[in-house]
N, CA, C and O atoms as a GROMACS GRO file, in nm:
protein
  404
    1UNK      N    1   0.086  -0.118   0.000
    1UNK     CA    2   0.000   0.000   0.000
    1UNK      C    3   0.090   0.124   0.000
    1UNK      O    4   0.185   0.143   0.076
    2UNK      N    5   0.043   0.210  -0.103
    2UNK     CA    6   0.125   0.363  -0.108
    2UNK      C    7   0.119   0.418   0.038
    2UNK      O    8   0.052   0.361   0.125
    3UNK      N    9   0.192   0.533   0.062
    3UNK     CA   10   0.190   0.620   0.170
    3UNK      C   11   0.099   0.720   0.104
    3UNK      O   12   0.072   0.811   0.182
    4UNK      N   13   0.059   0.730   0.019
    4UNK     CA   14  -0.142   0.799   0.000
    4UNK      C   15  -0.269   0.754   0.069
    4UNK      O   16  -0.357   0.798   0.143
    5UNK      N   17  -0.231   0.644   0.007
    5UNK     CA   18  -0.328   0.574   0.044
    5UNK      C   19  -0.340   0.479   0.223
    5UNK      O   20  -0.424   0.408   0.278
    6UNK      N   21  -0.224   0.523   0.252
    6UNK     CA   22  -0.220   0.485   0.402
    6UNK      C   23  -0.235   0.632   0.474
    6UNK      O   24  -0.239   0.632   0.596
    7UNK      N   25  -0.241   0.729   0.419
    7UNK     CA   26  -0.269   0.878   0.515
    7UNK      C   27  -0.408   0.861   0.488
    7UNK      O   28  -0.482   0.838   0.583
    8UNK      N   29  -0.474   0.873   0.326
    8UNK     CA   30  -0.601   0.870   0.325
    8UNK      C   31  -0.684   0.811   0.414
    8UNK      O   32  -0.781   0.870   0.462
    9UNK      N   33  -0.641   0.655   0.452
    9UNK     CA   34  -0.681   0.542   0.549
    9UNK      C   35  -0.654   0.624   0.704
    9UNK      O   36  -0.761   0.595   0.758
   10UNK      N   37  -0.604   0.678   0.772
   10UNK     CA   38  -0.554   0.719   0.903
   10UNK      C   39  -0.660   0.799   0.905
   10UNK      O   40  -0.756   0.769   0.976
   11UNK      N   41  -0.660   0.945   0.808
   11UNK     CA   42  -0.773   1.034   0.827
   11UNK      C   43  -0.911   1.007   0.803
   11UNK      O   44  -0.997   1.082   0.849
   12UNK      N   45  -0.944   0.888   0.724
   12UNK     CA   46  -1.048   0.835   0.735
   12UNK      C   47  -1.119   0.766   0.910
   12UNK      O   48  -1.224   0.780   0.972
   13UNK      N   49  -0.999   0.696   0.928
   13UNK     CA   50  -1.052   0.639   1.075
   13UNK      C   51  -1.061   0.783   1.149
   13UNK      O   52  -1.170   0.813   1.197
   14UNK      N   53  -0.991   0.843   1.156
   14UNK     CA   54  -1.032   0.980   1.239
   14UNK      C   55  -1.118   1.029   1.246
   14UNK      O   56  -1.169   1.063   1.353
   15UNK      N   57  -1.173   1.056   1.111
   15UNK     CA   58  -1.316   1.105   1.079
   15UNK      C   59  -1.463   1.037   1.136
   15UNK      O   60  -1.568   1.082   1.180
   16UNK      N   61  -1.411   0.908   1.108
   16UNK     CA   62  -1.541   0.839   1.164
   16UNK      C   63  -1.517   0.780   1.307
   16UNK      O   64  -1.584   0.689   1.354
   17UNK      N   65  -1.444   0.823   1.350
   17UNK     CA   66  -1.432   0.746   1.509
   17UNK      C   67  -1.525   0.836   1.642
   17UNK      O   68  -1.509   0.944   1.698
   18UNK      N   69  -1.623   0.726   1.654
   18UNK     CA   70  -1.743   0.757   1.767
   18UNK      C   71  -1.715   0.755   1.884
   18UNK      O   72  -1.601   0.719   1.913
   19UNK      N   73  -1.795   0.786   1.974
   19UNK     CA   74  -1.747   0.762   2.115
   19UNK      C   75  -1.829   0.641   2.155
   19UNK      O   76  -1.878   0.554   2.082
   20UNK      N   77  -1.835   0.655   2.313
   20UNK     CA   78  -1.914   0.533   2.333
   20UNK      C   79  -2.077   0.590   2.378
   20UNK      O   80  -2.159   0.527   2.444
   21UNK      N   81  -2.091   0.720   2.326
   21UNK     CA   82  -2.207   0.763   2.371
   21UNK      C   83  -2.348   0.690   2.306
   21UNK      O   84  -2.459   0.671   2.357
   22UNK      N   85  -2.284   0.654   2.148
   22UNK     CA   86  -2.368   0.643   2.048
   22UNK      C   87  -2.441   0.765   1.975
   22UNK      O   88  -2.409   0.883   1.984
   23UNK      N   89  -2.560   0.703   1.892
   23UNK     CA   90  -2.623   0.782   1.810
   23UNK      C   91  -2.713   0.893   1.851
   23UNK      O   92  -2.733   0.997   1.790
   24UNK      N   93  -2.782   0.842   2.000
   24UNK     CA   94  -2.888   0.939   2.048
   24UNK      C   95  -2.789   1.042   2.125
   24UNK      O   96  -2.797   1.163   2.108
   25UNK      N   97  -2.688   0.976   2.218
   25UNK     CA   98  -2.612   1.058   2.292
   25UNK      C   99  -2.545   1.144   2.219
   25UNK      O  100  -2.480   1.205   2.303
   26UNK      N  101  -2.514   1.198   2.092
   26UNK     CA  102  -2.469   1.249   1.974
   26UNK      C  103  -2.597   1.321   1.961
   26UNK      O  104  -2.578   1.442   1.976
   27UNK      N  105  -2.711   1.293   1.940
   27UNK     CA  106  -2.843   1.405   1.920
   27UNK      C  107  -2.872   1.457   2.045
   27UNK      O  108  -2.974   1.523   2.026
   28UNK      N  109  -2.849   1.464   2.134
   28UNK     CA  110  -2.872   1.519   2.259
   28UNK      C  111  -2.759   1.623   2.289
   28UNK      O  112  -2.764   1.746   2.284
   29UNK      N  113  -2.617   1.506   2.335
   29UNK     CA  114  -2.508   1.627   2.347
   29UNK      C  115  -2.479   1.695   2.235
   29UNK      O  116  -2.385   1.773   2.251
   30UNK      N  117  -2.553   1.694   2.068
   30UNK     CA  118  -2.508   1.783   1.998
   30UNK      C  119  -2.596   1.905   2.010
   30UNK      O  120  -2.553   2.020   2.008
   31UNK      N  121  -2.738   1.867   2.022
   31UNK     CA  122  -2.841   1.968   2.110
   31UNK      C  123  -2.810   2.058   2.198
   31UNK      O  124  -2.856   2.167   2.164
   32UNK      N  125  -2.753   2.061   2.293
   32UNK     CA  126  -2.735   2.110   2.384
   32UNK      C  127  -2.560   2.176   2.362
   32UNK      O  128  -2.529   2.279   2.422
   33UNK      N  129  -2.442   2.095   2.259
   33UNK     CA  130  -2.342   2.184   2.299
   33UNK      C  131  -2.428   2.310   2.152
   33UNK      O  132  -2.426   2.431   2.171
   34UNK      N  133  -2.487   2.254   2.030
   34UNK     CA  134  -2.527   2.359   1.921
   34UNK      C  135  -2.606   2.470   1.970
   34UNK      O  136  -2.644   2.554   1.888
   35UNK      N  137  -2.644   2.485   2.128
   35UNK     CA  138  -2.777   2.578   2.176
   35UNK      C  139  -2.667   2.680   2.262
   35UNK      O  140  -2.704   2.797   2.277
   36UNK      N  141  -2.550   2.644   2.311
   36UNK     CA  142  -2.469   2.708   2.432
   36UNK      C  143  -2.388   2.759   2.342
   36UNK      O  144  -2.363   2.880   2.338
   37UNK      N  145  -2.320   2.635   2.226
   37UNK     CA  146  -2.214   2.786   2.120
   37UNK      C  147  -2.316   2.888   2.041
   37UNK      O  148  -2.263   2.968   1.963
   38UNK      N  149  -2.394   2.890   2.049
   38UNK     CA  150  -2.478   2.951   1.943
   38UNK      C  151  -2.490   3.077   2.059
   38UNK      O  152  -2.475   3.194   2.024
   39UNK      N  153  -2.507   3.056   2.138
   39UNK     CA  154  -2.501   3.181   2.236
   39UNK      C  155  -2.388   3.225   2.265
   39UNK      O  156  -2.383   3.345   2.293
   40UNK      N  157  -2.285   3.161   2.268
   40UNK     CA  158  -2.137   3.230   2.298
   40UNK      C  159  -2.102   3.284   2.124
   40UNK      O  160  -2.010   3.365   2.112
   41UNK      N  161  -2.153   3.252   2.037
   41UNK     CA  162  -2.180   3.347   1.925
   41UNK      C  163  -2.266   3.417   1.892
   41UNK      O  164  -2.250   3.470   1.782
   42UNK      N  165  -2.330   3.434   1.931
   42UNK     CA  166  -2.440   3.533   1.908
   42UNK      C  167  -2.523   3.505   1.814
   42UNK      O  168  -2.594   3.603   1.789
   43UNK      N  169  -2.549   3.405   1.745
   43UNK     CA  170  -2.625   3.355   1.686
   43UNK      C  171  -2.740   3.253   1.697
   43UNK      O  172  -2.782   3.172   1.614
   44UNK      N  173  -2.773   3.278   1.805
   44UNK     CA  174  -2.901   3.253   1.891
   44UNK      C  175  -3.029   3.270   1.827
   44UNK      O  176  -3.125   3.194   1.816
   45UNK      N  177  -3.013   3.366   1.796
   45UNK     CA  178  -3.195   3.448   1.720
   45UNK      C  179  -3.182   3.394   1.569
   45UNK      O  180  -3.290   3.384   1.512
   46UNK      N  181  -3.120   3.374   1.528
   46UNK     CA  182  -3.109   3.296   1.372
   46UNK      C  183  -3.157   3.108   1.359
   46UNK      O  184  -3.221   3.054   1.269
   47UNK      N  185  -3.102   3.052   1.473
   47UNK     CA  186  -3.121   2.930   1.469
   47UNK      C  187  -3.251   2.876   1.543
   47UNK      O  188  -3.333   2.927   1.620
   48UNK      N  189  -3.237   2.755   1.489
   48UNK     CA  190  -3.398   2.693   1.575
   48UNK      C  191  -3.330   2.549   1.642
   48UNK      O  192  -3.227   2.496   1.601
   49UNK      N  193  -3.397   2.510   1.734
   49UNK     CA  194  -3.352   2.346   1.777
   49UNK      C  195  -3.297   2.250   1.692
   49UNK      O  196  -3.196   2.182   1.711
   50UNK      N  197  -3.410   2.252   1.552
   50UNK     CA  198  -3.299   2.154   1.485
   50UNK      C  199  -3.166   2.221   1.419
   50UNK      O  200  -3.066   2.150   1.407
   51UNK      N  201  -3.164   2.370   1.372
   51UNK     CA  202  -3.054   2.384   1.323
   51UNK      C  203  -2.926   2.351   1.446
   51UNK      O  204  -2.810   2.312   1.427
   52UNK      N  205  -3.000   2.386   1.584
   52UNK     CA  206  -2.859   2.399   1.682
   52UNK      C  207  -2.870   2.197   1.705
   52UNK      O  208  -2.803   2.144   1.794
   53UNK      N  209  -2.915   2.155   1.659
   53UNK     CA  210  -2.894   2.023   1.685
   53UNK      C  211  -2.744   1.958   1.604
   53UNK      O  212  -2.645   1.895   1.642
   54UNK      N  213  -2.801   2.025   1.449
   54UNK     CA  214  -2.737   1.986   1.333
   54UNK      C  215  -2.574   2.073   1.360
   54UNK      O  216  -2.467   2.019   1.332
   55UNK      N  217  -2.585   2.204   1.414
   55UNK     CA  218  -2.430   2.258   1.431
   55UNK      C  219  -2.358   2.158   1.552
   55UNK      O  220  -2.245   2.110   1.561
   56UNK      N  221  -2.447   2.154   1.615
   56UNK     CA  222  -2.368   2.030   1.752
   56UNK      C  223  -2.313   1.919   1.686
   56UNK      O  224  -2.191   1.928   1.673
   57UNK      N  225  -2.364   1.815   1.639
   57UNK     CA  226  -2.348   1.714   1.554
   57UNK      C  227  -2.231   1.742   1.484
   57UNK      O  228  -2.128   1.681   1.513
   58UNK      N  229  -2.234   1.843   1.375
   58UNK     CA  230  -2.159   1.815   1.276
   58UNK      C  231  -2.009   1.870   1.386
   58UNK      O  232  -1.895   1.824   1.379
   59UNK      N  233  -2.064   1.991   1.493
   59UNK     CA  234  -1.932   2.047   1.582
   59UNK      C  235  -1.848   1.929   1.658
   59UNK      O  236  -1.730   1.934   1.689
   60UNK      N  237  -1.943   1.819   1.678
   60UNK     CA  238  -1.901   1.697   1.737
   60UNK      C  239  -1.767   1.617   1.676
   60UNK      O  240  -1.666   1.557   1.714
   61UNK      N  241  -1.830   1.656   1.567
   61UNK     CA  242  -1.712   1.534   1.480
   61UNK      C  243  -1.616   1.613   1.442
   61UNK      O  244  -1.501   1.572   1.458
   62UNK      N  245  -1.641   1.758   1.378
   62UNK     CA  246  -1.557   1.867   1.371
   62UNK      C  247  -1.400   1.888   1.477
   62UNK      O  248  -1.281   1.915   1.463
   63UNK      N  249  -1.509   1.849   1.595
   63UNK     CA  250  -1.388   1.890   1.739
   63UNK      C  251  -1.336   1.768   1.749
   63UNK      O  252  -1.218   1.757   1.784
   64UNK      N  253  -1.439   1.621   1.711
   64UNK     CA  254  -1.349   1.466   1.787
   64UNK      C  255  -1.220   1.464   1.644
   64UNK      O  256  -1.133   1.379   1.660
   65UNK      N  257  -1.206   1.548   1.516
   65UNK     CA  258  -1.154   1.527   1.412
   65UNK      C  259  -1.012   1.592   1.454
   65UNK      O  260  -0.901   1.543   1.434
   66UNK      N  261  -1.046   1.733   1.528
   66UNK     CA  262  -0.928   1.814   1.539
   66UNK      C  263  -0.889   1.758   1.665
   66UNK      O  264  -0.767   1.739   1.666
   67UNK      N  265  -0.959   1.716   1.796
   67UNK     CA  266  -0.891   1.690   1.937
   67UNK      C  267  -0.872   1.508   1.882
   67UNK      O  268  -0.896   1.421   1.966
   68UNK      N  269  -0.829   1.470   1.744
   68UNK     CA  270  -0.781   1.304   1.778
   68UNK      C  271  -0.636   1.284   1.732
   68UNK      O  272  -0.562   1.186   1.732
   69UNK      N  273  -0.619   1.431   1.687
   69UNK     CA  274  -0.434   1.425   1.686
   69UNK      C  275  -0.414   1.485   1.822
   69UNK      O  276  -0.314   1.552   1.795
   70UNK      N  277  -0.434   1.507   1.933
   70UNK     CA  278  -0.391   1.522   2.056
   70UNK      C  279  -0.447   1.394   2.170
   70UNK      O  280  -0.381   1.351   2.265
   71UNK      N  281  -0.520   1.371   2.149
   71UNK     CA  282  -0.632   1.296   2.251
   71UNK      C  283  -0.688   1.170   2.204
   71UNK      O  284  -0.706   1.164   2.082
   72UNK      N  285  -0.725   1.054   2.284
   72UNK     CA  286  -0.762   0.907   2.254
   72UNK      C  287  -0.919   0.964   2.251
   72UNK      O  288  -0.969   0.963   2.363
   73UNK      N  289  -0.980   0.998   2.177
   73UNK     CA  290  -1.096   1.097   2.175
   73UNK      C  291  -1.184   0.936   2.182
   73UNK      O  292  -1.233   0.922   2.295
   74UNK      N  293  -1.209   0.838   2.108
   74UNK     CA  294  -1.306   0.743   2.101
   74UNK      C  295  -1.302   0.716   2.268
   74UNK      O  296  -1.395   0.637   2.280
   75UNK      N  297  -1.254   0.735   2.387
   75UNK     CA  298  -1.221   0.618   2.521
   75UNK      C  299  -1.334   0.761   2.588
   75UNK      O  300  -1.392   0.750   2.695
   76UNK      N  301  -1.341   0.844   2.529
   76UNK     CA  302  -1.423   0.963   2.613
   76UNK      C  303  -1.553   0.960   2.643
   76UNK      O  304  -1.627   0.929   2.550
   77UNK      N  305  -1.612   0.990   2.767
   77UNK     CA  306  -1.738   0.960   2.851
   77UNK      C  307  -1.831   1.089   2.735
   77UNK      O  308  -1.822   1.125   2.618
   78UNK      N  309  -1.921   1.124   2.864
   78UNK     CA  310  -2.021   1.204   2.803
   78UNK      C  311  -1.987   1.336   2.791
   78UNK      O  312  -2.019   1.403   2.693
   79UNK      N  313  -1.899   1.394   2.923
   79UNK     CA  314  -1.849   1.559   2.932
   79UNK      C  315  -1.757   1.605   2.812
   79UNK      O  316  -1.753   1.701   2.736
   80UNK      N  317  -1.661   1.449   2.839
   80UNK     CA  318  -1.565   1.452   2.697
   80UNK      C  319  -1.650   1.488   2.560
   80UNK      O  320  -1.635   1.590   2.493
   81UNK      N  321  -1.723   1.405   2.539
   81UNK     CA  322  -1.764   1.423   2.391
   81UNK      C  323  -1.857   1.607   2.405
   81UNK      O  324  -1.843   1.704   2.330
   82UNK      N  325  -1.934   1.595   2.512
   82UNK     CA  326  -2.001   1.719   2.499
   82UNK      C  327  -1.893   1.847   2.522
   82UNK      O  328  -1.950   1.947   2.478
   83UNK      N  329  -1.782   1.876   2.565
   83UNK     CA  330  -1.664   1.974   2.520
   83UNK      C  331  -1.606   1.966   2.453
   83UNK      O  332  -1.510   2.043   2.461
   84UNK      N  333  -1.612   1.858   2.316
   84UNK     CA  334  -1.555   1.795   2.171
   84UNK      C  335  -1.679   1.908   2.110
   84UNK      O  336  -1.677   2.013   2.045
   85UNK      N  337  -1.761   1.839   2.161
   85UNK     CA  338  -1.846   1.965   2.064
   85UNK      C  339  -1.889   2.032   2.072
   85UNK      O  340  -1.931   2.076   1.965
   86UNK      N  341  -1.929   2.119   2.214
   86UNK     CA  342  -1.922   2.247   2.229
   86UNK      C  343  -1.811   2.323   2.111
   86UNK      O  344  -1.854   2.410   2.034
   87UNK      N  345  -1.660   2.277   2.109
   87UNK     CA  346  -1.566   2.345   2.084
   87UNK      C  347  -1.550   2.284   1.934
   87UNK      O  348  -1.452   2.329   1.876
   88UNK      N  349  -1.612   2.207   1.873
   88UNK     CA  350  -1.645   2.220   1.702
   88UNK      C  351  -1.759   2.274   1.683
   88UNK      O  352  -1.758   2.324   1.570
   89UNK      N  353  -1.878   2.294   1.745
   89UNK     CA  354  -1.951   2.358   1.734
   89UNK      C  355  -1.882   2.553   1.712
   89UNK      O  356  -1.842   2.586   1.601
   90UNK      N  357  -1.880   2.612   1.781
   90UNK     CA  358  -1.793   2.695   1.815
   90UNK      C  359  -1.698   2.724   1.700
   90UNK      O  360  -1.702   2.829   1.635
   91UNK      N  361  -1.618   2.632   1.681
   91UNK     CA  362  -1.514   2.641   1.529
   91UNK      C  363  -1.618   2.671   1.427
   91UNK      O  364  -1.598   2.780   1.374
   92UNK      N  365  -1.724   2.605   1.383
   92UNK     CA  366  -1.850   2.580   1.279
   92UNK      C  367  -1.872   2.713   1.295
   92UNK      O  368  -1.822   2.778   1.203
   93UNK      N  369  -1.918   2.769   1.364
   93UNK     CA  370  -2.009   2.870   1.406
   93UNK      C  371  -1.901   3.021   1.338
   93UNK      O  372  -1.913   3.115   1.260
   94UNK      N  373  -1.809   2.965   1.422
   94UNK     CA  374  -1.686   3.099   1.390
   94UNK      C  375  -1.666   3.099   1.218
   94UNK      O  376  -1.714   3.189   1.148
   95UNK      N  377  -1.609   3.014   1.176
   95UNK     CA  378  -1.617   2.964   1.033
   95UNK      C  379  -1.763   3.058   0.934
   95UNK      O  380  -1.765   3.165   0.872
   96UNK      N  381  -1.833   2.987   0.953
   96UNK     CA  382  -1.946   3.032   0.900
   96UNK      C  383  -2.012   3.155   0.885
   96UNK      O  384  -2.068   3.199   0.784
   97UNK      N  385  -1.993   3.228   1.045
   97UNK     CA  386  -2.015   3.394   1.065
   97UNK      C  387  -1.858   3.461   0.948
   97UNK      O  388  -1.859   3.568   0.886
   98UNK      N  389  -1.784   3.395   0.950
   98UNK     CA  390  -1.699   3.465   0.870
   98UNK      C  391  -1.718   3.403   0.736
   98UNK      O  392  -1.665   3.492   0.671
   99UNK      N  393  -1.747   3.332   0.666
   99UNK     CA  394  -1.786   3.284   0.518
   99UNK      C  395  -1.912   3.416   0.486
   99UNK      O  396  -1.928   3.469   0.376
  100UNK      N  397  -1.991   3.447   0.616
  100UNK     CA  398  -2.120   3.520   0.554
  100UNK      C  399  -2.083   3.679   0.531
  100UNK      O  400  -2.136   3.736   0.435
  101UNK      N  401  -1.999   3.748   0.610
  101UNK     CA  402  -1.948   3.844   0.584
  101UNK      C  403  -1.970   3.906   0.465
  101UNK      O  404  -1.913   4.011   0.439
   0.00000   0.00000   0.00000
């Protein structure tokens, strides 16, 4: 196997590596971190439950993508994953207010 195709393979597992919360614990803690960054951005009055569901979520994997070159991010409880995505949420959020500019 090339060294392409073995980085491609590394960042792939990164990408998809879950915690042990599962699927609902992922719609809940993405709920709740997409409702708290949305207020530490100010973008509160724009979003609705499901959009702050959908920024949590995607902030989830966003943050377990960037905190899994520092951190065994899959071995992480519930606080873990919900300050994974508070803080991709947050990145998303920052990102985006600056794309709309």
């Amino acid at each position: 196997m090339s060294t392409t195709a073995q980085a491609v393979e590394v960042l792939a597992e990164r990408s998809t590596t879950t915690t042990a919360v599962g699927w609902v614990g992922y719609i809940i803690i993405g709920g709740l971190a997409g409702w708290i960054a949305s207020k530490f951005m100010g973008t509160d009055k724009q979003m609705g439950i499901l959009l702050n569901i959908v920024v949590g979520v995607i902030g989830a994997f966003l943050g377990g993508f960037i905190l899994s070159f520092f951190f065994d991010t899959a071995s992480g409880g519930w606080w873990f994953t919900f300050f994974t995505a508070l803080l991709g949420a947050c990145i998303l959020l920052f990102i985006v207010k600056r794309l709309r500019r």
